[in-house]
C-alpha angles and dihedrals in degrees: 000000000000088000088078096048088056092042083049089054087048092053097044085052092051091047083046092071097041097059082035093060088052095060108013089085103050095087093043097059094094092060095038082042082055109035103045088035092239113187107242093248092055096048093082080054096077087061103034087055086057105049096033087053095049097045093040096057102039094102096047080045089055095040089050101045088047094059107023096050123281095238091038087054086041107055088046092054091051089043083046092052090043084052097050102034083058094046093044092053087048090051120129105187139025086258089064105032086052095048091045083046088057096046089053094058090043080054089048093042090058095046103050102054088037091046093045088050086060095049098056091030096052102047134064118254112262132022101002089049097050086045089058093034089053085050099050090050094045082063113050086043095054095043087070098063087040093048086061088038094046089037089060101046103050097037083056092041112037106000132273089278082078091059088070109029092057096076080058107079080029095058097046105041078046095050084042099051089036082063086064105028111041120058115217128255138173136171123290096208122141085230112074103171127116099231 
């Protein structure tokens, strides 16, 4: 029983990234604007390929999950986000910084419909489910003020490169503990293609 407490707290911090790397850059767009010479009409750029990538691909992120497995899909798309919010901190140049953008929302894309399956999956209809799915929403409600909040903390403090490097020890102590946590669950369904 208290497995899946702990599993719940894995996938809210999960979800947390994923609002988070929608906002936590924002305020960091003057320095990454700076820094890498982005041309004023690309800068939008570092946060559209992040939300066009991630919208575009929810639905991919919920079919594969559904077939390949939802813990399997979950824990790539955390490994996939840890991989591309360290390459887009180590960036050089807008190219870089807006491809690495765009792999973190493909990350993201795989984690929120995954995530969401566990949940359901994991907990029992009724009270106990509304209580994990209240959770799961609270937190994803709440990680957009903090993303504006954290942005503007770490870009002041130790430069914009740290708005994107701080999903990474997150994401992977999150993916290592989700092997053990989470069992692994994917659809039933007599049709298996991914359509």
């Amino acid at each position: 029983m208290a497995r899946r407490w702990i599993a719940l707290i894995l996938l809210c911090s999960a979800m947390f990234i994923v609002v988070l790397d929608a906002t936590i850059v924002n305020i960091a767009l003057p320095s990454i604007g700076r820094e890498l010479s982005f041309s004023q009409q690309n800068l939008s750029w570092v946060i559209n390929g992040y939300a066009i990538t991630f919208g575009g691909c929810l639905l991919l992120g919920g079919r594969l999950a559904d077939l390949l497995g939802r813990r399997r899909v979950f824990i790539s798309g955390l490994l996939l986000v840890a991989v591309a919010s360290l390459a887009a901190g180590f960036s050089d140049n807008e190219g870089q910084l807006i491809a690495a953008r765009g792999a973190q929302g493909l990350g993201a894309a795989l984690i929120a419909p995954s995530a969401l399956s566990i949940i359901t999956t994991t907990f029992s209809d009724g009270a106990e489910r509304n209580k994990a799915l209240g959770a799961w929403g609270a937190i994803a409600g709440g990680a957009g003020a903090v993303g504006v909040l954290l942005g503007g903390a770490l870009t002041e403090g130790l430069g914009w490169e740290w708005v994107l490097w701080v999903n990474v020890p997150v994401a992977l102590v999150v993916a290592a503990l989700a092997s053990r946590l989470i069992a692994e669950s994917r659809s039933e369904a007599a049709t298996r293609r991914f359509d």
